[in-house]
C-alpha positions in Angstrom: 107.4 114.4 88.9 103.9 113.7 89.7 101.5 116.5 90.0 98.8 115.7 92.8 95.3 116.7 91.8 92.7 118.3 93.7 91.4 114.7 94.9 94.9 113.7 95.7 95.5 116.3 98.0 91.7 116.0 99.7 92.4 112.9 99.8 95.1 113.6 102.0 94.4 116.2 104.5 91.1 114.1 105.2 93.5 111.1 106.3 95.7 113.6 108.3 92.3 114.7 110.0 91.5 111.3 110.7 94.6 110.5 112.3 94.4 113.2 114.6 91.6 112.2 115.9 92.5 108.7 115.9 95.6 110.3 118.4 93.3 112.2 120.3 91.1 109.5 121.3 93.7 107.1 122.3 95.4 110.2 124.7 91.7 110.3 126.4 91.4 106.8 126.8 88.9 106.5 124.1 90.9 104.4 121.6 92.4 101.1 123.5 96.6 100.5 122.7 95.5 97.6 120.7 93.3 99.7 119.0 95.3 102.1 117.9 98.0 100.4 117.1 97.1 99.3 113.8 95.4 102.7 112.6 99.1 104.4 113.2 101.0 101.7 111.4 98.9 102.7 108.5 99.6 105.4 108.7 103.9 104.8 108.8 103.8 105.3 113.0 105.8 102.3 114.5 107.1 102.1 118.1 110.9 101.3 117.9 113.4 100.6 121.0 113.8 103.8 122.1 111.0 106.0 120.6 108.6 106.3 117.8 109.5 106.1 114.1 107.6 107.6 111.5 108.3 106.5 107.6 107.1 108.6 105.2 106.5 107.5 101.6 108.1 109.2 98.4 106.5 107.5 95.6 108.9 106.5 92.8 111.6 108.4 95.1 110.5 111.6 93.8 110.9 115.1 96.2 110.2 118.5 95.1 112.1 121.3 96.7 109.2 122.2 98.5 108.7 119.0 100.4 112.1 118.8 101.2 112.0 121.8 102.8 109.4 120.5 104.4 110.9 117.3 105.4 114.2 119.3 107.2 111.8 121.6 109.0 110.4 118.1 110.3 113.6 116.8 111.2 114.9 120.6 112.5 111.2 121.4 114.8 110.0 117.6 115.7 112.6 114.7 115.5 114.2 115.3 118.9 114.0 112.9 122.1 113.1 113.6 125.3 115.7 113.9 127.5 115.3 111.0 130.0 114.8 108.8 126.7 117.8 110.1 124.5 120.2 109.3 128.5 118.8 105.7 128.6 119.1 105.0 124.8 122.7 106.0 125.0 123.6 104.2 128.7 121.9 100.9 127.2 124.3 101.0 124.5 127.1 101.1 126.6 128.7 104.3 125.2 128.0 107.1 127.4 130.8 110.0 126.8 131.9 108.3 123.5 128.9 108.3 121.5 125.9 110.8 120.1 122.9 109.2 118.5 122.2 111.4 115.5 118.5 113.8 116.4 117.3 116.0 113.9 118.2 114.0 110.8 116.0 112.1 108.2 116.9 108.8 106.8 116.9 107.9 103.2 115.8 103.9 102.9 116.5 101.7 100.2 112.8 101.6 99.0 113.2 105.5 98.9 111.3 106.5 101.6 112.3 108.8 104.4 111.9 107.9 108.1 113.0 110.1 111.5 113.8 107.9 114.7 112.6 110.6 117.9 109.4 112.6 116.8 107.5 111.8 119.9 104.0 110.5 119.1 102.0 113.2 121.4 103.4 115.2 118.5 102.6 113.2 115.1 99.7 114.5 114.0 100.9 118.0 113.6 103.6 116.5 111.8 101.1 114.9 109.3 99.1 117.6 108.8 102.6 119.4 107.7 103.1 116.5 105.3 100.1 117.3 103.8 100.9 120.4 103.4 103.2 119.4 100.5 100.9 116.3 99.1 102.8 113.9 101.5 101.7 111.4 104.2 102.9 108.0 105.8 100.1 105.8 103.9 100.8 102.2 103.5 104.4 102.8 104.6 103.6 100.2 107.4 101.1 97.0 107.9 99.9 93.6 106.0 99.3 96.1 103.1 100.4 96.6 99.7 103.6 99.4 100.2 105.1 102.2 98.6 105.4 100.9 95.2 109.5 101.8 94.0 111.0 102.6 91.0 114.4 103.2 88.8 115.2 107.0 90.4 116.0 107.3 86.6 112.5 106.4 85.9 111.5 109.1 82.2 114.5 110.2 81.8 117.3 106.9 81.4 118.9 106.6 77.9 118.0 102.5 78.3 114.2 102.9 79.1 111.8 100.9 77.0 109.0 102.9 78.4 108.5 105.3 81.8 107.0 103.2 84.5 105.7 105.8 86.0 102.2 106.3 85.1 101.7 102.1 85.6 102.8 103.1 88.8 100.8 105.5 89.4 97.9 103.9 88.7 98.9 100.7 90.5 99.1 103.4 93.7 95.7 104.6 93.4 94.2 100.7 92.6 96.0 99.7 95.8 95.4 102.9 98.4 93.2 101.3 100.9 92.4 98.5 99.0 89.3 97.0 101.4 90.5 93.2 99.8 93.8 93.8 100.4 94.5 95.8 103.6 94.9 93.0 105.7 97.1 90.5 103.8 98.9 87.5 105.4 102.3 89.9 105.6 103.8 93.3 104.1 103.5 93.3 100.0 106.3 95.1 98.1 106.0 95.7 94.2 108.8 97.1 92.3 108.7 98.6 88.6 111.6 99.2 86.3 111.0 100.3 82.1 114.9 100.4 81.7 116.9 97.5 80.5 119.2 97.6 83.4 117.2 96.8 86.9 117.8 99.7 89.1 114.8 98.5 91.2 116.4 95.5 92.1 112.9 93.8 91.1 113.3 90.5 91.2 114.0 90.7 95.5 110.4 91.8 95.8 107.2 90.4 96.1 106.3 91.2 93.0 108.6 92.5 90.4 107.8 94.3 86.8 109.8 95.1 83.8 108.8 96.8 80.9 109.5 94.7 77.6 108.6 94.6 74.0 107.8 91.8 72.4 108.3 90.8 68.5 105.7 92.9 67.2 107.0 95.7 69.1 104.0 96.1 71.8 105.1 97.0 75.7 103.8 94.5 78.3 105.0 93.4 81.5 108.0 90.5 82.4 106.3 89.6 85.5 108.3 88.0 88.6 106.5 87.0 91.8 107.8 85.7 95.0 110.9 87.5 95.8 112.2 88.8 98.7 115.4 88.5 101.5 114.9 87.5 105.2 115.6 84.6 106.6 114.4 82.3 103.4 116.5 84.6 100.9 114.6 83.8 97.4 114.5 85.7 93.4 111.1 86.1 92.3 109.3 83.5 89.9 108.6 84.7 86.3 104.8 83.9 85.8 104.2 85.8 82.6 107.2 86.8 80.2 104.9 89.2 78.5 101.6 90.7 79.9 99.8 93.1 77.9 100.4 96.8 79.6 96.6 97.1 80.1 96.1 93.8 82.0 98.6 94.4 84.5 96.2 95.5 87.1 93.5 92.8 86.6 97.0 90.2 86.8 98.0 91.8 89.9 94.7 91.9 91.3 94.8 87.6 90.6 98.1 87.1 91.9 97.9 88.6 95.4 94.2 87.3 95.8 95.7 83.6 95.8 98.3 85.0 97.9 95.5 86.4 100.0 93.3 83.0 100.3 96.3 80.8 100.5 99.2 82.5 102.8 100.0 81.5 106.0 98.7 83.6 108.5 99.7 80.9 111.4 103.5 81.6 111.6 104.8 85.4 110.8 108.2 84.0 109.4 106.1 81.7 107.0 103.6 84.3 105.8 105.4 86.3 103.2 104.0 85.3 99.5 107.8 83.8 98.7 107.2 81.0 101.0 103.6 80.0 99.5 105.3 80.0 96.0 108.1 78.3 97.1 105.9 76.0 98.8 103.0 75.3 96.4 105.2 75.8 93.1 103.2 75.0 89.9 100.1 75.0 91.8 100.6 78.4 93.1 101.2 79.6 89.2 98.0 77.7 87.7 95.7 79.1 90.5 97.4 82.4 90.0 96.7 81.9 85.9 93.0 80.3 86.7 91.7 83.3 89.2 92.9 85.6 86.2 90.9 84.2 83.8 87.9 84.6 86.2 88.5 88.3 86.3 88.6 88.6 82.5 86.1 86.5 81.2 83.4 85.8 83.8 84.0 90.0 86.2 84.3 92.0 82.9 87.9 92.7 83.4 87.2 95.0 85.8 90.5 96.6 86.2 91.7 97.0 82.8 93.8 100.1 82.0 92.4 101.7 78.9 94.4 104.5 76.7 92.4 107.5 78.3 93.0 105.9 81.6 96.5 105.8 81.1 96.9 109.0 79.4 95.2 111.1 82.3 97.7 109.7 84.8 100.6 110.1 82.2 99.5 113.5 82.0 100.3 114.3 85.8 104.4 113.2 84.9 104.8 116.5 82.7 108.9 117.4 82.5 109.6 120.3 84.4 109.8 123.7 82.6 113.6 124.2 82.6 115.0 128.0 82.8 114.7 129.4 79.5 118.4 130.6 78.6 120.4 130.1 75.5 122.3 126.9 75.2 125.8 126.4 74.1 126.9 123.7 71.9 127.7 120.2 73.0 130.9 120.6 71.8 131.9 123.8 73.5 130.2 122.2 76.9 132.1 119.3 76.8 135.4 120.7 75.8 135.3 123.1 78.9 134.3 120.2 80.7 137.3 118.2 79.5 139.5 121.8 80.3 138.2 121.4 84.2 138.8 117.6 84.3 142.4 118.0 83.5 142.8 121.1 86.0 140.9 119.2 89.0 141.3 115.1 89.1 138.4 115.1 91.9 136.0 116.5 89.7 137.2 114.3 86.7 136.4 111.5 89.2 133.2 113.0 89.9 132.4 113.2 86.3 132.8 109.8 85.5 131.3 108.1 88.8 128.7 110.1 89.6 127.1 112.0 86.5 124.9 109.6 84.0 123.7 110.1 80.5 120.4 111.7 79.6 117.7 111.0 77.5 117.6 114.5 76.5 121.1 115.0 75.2 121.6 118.0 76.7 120.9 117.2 80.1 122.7 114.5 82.8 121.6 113.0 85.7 123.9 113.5 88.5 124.4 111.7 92.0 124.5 113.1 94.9 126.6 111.5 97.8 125.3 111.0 101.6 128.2 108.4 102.2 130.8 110.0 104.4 132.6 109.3 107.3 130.7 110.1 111.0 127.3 110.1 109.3 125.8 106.8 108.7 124.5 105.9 105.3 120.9 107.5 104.0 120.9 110.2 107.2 120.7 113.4 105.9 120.4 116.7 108.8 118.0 119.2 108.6 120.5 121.4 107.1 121.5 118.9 104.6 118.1 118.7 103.2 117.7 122.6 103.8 121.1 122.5 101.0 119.5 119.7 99.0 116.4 121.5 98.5 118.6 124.5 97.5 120.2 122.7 94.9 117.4 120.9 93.2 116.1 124.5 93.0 119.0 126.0 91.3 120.3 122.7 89.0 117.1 120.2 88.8 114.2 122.3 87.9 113.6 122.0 91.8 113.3 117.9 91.5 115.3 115.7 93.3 115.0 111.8 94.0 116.2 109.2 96.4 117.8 106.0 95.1 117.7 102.2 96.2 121.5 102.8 97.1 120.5 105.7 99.7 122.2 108.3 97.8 120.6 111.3 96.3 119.8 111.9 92.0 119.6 115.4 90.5 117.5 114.6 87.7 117.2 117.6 85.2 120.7 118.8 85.3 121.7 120.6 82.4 125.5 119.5 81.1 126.6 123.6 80.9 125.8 123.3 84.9 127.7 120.1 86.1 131.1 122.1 87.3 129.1 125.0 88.6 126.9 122.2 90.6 130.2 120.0 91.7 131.5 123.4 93.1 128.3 123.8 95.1 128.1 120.3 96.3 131.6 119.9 97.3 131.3 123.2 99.5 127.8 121.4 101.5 129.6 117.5 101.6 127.6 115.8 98.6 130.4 115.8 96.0 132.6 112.5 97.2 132.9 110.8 93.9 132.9 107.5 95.6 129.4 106.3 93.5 129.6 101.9 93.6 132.3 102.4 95.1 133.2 100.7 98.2 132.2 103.5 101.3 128.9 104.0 98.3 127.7 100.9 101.3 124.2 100.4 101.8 123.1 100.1 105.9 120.0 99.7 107.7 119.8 101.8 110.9 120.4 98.5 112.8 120.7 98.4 116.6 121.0 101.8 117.4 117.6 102.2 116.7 115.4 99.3 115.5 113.4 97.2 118.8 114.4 93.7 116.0 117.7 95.0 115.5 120.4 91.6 116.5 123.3 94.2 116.3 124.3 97.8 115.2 125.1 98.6 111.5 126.2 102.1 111.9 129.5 101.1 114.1 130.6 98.2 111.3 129.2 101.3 108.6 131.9 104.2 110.3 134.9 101.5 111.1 135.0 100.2 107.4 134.7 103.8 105.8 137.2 105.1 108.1 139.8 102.7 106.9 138.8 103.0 103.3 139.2 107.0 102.7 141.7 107.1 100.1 140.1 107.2 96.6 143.2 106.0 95.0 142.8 102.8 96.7 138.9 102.9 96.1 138.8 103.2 92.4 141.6 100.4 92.5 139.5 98.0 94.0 136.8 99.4 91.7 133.5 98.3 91.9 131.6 96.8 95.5 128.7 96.9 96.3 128.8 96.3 100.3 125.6 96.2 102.5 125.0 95.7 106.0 121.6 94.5 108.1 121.4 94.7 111.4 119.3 91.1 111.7 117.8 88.8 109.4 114.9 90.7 108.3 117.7 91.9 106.0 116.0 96.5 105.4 120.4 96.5 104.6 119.7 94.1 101.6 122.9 92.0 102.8 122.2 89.2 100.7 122.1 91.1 97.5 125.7 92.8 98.2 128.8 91.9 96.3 129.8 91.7 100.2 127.2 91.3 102.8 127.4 92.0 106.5 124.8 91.1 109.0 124.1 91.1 112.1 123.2 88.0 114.7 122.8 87.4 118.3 125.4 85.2 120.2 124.8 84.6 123.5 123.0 87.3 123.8 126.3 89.6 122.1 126.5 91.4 118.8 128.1 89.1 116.0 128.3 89.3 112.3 128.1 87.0 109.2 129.8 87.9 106.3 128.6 86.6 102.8 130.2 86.9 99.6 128.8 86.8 95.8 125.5 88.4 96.4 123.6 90.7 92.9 120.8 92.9 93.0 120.0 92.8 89.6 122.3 95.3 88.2 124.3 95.8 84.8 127.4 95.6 87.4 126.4 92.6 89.8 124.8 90.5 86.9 121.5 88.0 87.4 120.5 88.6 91.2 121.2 86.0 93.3 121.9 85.9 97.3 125.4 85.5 98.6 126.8 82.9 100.7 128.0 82.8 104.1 131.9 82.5 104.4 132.3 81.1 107.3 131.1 81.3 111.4 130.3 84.6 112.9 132.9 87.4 113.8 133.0 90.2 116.4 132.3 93.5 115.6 136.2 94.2 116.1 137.3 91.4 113.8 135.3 92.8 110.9 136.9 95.4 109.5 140.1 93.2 108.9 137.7 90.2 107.8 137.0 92.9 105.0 140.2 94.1 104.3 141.4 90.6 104.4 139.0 89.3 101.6 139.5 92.4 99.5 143.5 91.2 99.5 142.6 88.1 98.3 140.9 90.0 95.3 143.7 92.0 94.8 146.1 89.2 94.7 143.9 86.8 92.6 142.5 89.4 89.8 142.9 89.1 86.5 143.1 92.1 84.0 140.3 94.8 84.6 138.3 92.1 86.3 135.6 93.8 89.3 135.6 91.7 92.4 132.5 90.1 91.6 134.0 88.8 87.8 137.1 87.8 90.1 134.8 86.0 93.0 132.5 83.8 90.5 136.1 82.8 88.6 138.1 81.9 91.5 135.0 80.7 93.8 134.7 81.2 97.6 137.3 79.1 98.9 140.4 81.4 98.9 138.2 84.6 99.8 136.6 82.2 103.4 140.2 81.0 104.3 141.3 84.4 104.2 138.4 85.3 106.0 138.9 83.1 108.8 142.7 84.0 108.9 141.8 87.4 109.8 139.8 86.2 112.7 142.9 84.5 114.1 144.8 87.7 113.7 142.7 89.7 115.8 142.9 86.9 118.4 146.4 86.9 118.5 147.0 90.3 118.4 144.3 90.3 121.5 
């Protein structure tokens, strides 16, 4: 992972010190609400429906030991409510006696940050200042900024990588860090990066997205997509360039959001995102994109270009771990006592084939950890959990472990001699369901519980459908779903790129949910992204757990050979999967 240097980390603790201040003089008075406001959205501080949350970025996804350690003691010491807050959060939601809102946990998001829902913000800056402690911080997490730029959590080490993204990355981060042009764009800005043939990232639902490609001569350059992104206008990102030089990415980048920042709307905040403009403006948006870029090269000296010593310093910083020396077995002895323990124990055969993933060094795997179970929605993790996680990464990973678009966990440097002395481990602490795609594998935004925009609650629909679903025969029978839920339209559940998407709405001022079908991220299993499609009117929060059920009959009944329920949905169409859809609904109303 990347090693902060010296400026990095002063870099930081002089931000953390500025923020306390910042805190300090809006306690006294000093610093007016609408003052402050935006300095702590900088710095990943928003004011939810209950209490503050802070998001906390993980660049690329990437968490030594050490900060997670630093991330439960956070959770553990600081993300608790006060009381008088935690009562009325439970009372408005109706469920007082039934129901505990989750305190001292973390939350894994699907652009791999980390976010806690109670730290109180008379006590932020002492969490910063612990942050950076461990070369963490909350920077560009929040605001009209350029974000957290994401990655493939196998980013260096997948067996289909053209070339790491990482150091591109990198040095995109420290170009876009407080930008001055770019700090207050029209809206949010999210970049994604993938070097692998399959798009983990899920890149083309971002502002912009980049692949690493060769071209015919064998040079690496950049596929570049622009204008993608999920809300209420759901839209896949443009391709502007199919192959950009690696070393003019920044000065591209640099041309593309300018327009964006010249031309967006800043009049209407659900027109404003960069998807609109180029959906809007079409070829014009491309040729001003393609005109202000040859302004930077030819007439400002290319001012951003990314020579080799540039790129080797920050490649330097993404140096392999230094894994325990010992004295390796051969591949064919590890694999035939792997075999021997598959055939003695079908869960950790399962486990082996959902959950652990090839290597580009052959004697290594990459292994997935999962935070899907029942009574814990998806992406929390407890203080203890990440206590355990850290614990693990130290003893399996080379003390490296990374969070994934799909709120799961990825033990990167495991070696293959290790993986049925680490299932052991992780099945004792709760991480070992090999349920990985899989249909409870779902994908949730914290939704009402929590969120002030929240239409209605994700982790309720979450618990209801994993409860019914816990029997891994029928799971790996249905095979692979990809299910994801979002508790309103601004979509942080991704429901439009699930194989099944659930979201929520307001009806007369009570929770409802849409239900779309036929949805892709990007993925070797969903295919070309696209967004799914609505199925029919809204249903109650009790009528969707048989809505699901009912459409995952109609795949069952309608399958062909070893077809997944996307290959069956896109054969068969939508029809028969909405009118069983809307039978459920008039189940539940008779049965009522």
């Amino acid at each position: 992972m990347y090693q902060y240097t010296e400026f990095d980390r002063q870099f930081v603790h002089q931000r953390a010190a500025q923020f306390r201040d910042q805190l300090e003089r809006w306690q006294k008075g000093r610093l007016h609400e609408d003052e402050f406001r935006p300095l702590r959205l900088q710095n990943g501080w928003y004011v939810q429906r209950y209490a503050p949350m802070l998001r906390v970025a993980v660049p690329y996804g990437e968490l030594s030991s050490r900060q997670l350690r630093v991330l439960a003691r956070i959770a553990r010491e600081y993300d608790e409510p006060e009381a008088e807050v935690y009562r009325k959060a439970i009372e408005t939601q109706g469920l007082l006696g039934s129901h505990k809102l989750p305190t001292h946990y973390a939350h894994f998001s699907t652009r791999q940050n980390v976010q806690y829902n109670w730290i109180p913000l008379s006590k932020s800056a002492d969490v910063m200042d612990l942050l950076a402690s461990v070369d963490m911080h909350g920077i560009q997490t929040s605001g009209n900024c350029i974000r957290n730029i994401t990655s493939d959590e196998r980013a260096g080490i997948a067996v289909d990588e053209i070339a790491d993204p990482r150091p591109y990355a990198e040095i995109m981060r420290q170009w876009s860090t407080l930008h001055p042009e770019f700090a207050f764009l029209p809206r949010k800005f999210k970049i994604a990066i993938t070097g692998a043939t399959e798009d983990r990232a899920a890149t083309g639902w971002h502002d912009v997205g980049l692949k690493l490609v060769k071209n015919e001569a064998g040079d690496i350059g950049f596929r570049v997509q622009v204008g993608g992104g999920m809300g209420r206008t759901p839209i896949i990102g443009t391709v502007l360039r199919e192959f950009l030089p690696w070393q003019q990415i920044m000065n591209y980048l640099e041309a593309v959001i300018r327009v964006y920042n010249r031309y967006g709307r800043r009049d209407n905040i659900y027109k404003a995102r960069i998807k609109i403009l180029v959906k809007a403006e079409g070829q014009r948006y491309i040729d001003d994109v393609e005109a202000e870029y040859r302004q930077i090269i030819e007439h400002d000296g290319a001012p951003h270009t990314i020579t080799q010593e540039e790129f080797d310093r920050v490649a330097a910083s993404f140096v392999p771990p230094t894994l325990a020396t010992r004295v390796l077995q051969s591949a064919e002895k590890t694999d035939a006592e792997l075999r021997a323990h598959a055939d003695d124990d079908v869960m950790f055969a399962r486990w082996l084939a959902r959950n652990v993933a090839a290597h580009k060094n052959p004697a290594l795997r990459a292994v997935t950890l999962s935070f899907k179970r029942l009574k814990q929605a998806p992406g929390d993790a407890s203080a203890d959990q990440l206590d355990t996680l850290a614990e693990l990464a130290d003893r399996f990973s080379a003390g490296e472990a990374r969070v994934t678009h799909d709120q799961n966990i990825v033990l990167p440097w495991v070696h293959a001699e290790d993986l049925h002395a680490l299932w052991l481990a992780a099945r004792a602490a709760g991480f070992a369901s090999a349920n990985v795609h899989l249909l409870t594998d779902m994908i949730a935004c914290p939704g009402g519980d929590f969120c002030a925009l929240a239409n209605a609650r994700s982790i309720p629909i979450a618990e209801a459908i994993t409860e019914r679903y816990q029997d891994l025969d029928e799971l790996d029978d249905l095979g692979e779903i990809d299910l994801h839920i979002s508790g309103c339209i601004n979509s942080c559940g991704h429901h439009h790129s699930g194989h099944i998407g659930i979201l929520g709405v307001d009806k007369d001022g009570k929770e409802w949910y849409q239900v779309t079908l036929g949805g892709s991220d990007g993925s070797a299993l969903s295919g070309a992204p696209q967004a799914g499609k609505v199925v029919g009117p809204s249903f109650s929060a009790a009528e969707v757990p048989g809505v699901i059920e009912a459409v995952l009959t109609t795949y069952r009944d309608t399958r062909e050979g070893g077809e997944t329920f996307i290959d069956t949905l896109r054969r068969v169409g939508h029809d028969p999967f909405k009118a069983a859809a809307n039978g459920a609904r008039f189940k539940v109303e008779e049965a009522a």
